[in-house]
BAFI-3210 file (N, C-alpha, C; in Angstrom, 3 decimals, decimal comma, padded with zeros to 6 digits):
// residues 123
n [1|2|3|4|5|6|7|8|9|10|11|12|13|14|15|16|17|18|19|20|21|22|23|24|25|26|27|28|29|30|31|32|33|34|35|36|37|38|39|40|41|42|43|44|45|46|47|48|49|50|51|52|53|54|55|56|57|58|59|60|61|62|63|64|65|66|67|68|69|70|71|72|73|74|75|76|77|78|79|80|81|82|83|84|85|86|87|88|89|90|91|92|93|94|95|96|97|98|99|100|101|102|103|104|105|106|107|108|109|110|111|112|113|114|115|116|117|118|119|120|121|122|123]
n.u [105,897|106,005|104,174|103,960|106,189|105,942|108,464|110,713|110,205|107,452|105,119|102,771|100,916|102,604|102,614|104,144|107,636|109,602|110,135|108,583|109,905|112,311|113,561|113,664|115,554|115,047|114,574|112,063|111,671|111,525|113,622|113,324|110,253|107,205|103,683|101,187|099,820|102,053|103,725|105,798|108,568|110,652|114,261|116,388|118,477|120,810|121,142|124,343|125,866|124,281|120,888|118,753|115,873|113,606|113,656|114,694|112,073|110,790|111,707|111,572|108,621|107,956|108,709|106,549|104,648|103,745|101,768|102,954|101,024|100,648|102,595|103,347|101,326|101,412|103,865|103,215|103,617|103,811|102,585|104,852|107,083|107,224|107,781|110,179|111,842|111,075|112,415|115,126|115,495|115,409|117,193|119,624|118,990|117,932|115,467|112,529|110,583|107,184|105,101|101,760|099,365|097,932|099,084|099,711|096,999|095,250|092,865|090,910|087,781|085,724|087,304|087,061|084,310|083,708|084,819|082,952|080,544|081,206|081,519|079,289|077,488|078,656|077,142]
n.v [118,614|115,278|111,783|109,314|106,482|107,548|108,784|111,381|112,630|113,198|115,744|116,452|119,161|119,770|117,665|115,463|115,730|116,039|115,632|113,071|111,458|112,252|110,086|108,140|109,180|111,023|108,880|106,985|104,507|101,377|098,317|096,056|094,121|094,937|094,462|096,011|094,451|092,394|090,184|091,038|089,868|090,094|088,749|088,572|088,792|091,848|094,954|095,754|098,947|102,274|103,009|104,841|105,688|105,093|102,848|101,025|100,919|099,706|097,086|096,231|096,132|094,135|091,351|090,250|088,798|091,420|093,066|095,161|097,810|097,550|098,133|100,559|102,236|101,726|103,087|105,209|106,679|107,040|105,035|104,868|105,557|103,625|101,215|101,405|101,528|099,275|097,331|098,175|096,817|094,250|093,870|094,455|091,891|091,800|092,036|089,429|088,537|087,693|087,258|088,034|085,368|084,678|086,607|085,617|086,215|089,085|090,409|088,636|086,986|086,106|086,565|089,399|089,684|088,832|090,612|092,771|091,792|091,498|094,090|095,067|094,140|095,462|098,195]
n.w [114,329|115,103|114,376|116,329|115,227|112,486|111,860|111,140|108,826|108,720|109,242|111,191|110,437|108,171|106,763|104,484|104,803|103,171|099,286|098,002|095,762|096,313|097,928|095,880|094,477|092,399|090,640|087,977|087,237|088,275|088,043|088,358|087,415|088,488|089,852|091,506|092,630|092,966|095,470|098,037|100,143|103,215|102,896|104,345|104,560|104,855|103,087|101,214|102,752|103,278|102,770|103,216|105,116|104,272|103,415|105,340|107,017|104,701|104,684|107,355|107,090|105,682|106,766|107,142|103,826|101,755|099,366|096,935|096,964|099,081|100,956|099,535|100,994|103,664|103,994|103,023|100,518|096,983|094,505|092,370|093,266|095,390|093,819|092,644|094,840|096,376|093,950|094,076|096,787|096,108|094,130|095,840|097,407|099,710|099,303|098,194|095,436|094,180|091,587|090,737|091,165|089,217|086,990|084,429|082,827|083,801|083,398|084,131|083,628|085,778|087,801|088,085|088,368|090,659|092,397|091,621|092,554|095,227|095,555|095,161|097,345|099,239|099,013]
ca.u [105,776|105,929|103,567|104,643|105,901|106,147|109,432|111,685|110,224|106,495|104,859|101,434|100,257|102,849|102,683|105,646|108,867|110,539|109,360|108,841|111,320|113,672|113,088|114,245|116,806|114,022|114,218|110,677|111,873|112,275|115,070|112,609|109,039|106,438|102,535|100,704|099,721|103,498|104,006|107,379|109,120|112,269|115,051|117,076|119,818|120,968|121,915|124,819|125,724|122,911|119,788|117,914|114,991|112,662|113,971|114,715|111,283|110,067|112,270|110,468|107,448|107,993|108,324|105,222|104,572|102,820|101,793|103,404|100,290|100,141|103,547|103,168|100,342|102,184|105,389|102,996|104,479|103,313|103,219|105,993|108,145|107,686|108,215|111,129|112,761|111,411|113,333|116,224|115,719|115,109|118,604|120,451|118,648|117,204|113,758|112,426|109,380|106,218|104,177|100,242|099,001|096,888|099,999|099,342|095,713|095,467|091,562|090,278|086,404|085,373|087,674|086,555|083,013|083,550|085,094|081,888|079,434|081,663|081,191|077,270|076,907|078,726|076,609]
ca.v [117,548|114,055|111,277|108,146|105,220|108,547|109,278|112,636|112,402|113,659|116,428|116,527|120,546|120,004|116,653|114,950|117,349|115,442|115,130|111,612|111,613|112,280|108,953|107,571|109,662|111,083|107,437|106,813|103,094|100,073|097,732|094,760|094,467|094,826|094,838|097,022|092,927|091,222|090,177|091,138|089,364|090,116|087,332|088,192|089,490|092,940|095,918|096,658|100,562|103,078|103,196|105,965|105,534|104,400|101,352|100,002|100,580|098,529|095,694|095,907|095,652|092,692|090,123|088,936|088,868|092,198|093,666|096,726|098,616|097,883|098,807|102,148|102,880|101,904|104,143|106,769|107,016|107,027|103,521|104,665|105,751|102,607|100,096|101,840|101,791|097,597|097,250|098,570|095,977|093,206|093,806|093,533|090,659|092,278|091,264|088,588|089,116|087,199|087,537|087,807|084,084|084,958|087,364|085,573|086,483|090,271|090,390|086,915|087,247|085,559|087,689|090,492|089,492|088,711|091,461|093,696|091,189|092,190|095,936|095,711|093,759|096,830|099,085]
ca.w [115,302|114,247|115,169|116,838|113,685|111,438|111,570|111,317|107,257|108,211|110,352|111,264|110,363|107,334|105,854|104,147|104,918|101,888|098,410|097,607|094,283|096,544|097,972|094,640|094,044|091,223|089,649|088,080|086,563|088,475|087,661|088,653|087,145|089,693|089,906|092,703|093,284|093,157|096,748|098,241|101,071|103,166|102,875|106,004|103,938|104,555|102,252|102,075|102,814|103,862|101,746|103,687|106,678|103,909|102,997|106,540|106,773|104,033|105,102|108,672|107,229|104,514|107,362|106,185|102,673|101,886|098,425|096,888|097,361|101,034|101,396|099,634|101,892|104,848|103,836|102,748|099,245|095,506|094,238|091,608|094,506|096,345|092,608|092,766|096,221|096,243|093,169|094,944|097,798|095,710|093,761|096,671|097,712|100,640|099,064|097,466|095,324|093,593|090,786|091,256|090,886|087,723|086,345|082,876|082,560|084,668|083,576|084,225|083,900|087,090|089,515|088,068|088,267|092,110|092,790|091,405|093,236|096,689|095,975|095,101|098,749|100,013|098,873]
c.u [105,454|105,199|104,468|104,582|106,078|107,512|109,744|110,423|108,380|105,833|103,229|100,639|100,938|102,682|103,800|106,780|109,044|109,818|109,662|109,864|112,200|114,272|114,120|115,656|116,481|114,325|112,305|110,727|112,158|112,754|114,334|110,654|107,788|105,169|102,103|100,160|100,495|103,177|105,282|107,539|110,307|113,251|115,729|118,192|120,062|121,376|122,971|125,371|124,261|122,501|119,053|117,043|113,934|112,718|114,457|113,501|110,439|110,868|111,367|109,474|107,005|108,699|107,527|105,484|103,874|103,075|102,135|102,441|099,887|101,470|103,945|102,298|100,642|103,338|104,772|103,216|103,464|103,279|104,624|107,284|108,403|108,033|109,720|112,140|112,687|112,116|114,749|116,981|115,958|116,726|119,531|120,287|118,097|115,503|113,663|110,691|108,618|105,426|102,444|100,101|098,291|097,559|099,444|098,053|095,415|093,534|090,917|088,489|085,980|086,256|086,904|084,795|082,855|083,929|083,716|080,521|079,999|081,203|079,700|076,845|077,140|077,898|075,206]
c.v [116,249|113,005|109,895|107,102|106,324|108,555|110,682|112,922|113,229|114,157|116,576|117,644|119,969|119,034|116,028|116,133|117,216|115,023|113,630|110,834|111,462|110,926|107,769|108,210|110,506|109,874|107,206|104,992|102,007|099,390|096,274|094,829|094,130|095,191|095,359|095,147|092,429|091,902|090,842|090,844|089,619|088,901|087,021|088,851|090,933|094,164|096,099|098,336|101,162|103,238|104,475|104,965|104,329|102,783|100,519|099,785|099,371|097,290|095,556|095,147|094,164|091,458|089,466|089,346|090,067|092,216|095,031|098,117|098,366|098,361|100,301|103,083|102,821|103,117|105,601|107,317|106,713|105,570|103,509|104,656|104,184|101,468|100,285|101,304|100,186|097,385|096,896|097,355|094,553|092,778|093,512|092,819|090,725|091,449|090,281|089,247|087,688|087,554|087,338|086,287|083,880|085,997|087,004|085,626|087,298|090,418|088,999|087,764|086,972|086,287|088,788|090,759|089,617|089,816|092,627|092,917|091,620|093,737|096,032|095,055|095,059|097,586|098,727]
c.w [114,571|115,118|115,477|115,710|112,439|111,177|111,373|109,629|107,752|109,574|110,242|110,685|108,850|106,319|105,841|104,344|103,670|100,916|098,437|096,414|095,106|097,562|097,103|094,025|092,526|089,925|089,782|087,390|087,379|087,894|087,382|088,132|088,367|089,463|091,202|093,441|093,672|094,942|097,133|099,962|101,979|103,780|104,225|105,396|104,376|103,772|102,639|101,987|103,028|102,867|102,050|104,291|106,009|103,313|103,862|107,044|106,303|104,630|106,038|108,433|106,234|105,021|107,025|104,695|102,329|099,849|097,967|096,826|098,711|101,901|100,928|100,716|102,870|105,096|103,432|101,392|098,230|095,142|093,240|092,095|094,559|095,165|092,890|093,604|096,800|095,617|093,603|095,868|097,098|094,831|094,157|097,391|099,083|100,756|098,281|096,387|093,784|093,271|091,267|090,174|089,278|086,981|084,729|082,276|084,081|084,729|083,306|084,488|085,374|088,377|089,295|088,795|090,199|093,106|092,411|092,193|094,699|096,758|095,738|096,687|099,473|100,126|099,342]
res [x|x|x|x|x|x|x|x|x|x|x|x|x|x|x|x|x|x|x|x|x|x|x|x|x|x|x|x|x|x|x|x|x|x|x|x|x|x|x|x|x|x|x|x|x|x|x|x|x|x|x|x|x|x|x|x|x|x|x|x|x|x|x|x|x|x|x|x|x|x|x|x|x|x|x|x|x|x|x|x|x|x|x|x|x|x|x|x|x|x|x|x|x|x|x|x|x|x|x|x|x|x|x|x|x|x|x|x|x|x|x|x|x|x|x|x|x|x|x|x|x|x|x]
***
């Protein structure tokens, strides 16, 4: 039984029906370099020919700008899956996609720092 927004692809008792590889077609390389940060956008463009469920998906949801770890977690998938299957989109111009703002310095002292002063308030 599948929940409502799931799709045919995942059953409640069982999980995913479908490995995620198969997704990719077991591609573990994107084509396009991507951080779990890069944004990705969709242009308006369409693919063309059938991609599979999961990549009309991601289009859906990359109306807004999302990050490729909020669109794995939306789709449910691996992040290598989903590098992947953006890639894909982004090739045939489906997507657009942007680097994290601070790409040329990944450990900047001061995010980091703010980011460990957010998790000690948490706690």
């Amino acid at each position: 039984m599948t929940t409502a927004g799931d799709g045919p692809w995942l059953d409640d008792a069982a999980g995913r029906l479908v490995r995620p590889f198969t997704v990719s077609n077991g591609r573990t390389e994107p084509t396009v370099a991507l951080d779990l940060i890069s944004q990705v956008r969709a242009t308006g463009v369409a693919p063309l020919g059938y991609l599979g469920p999961e990549y009309a998906q991601a289009i859906d949801l990359c109306r807004g700008p999302l990050t490729v770890a909020e669109v794995a977690a939306h789709l449910r998938l691996p992040a290598a899956v989903t590098k992947v299957l953006l890639s894909d989109l982004v090739d045939c111009g489906a997507l657009t996609t942007k680097p994290p703002a601070f790409h040329h310095n990944p450990t900047d002292r001061s995010l980091l720092e703010a980011v460990l002063d957010g998790l000690r308030r948490q706690l």
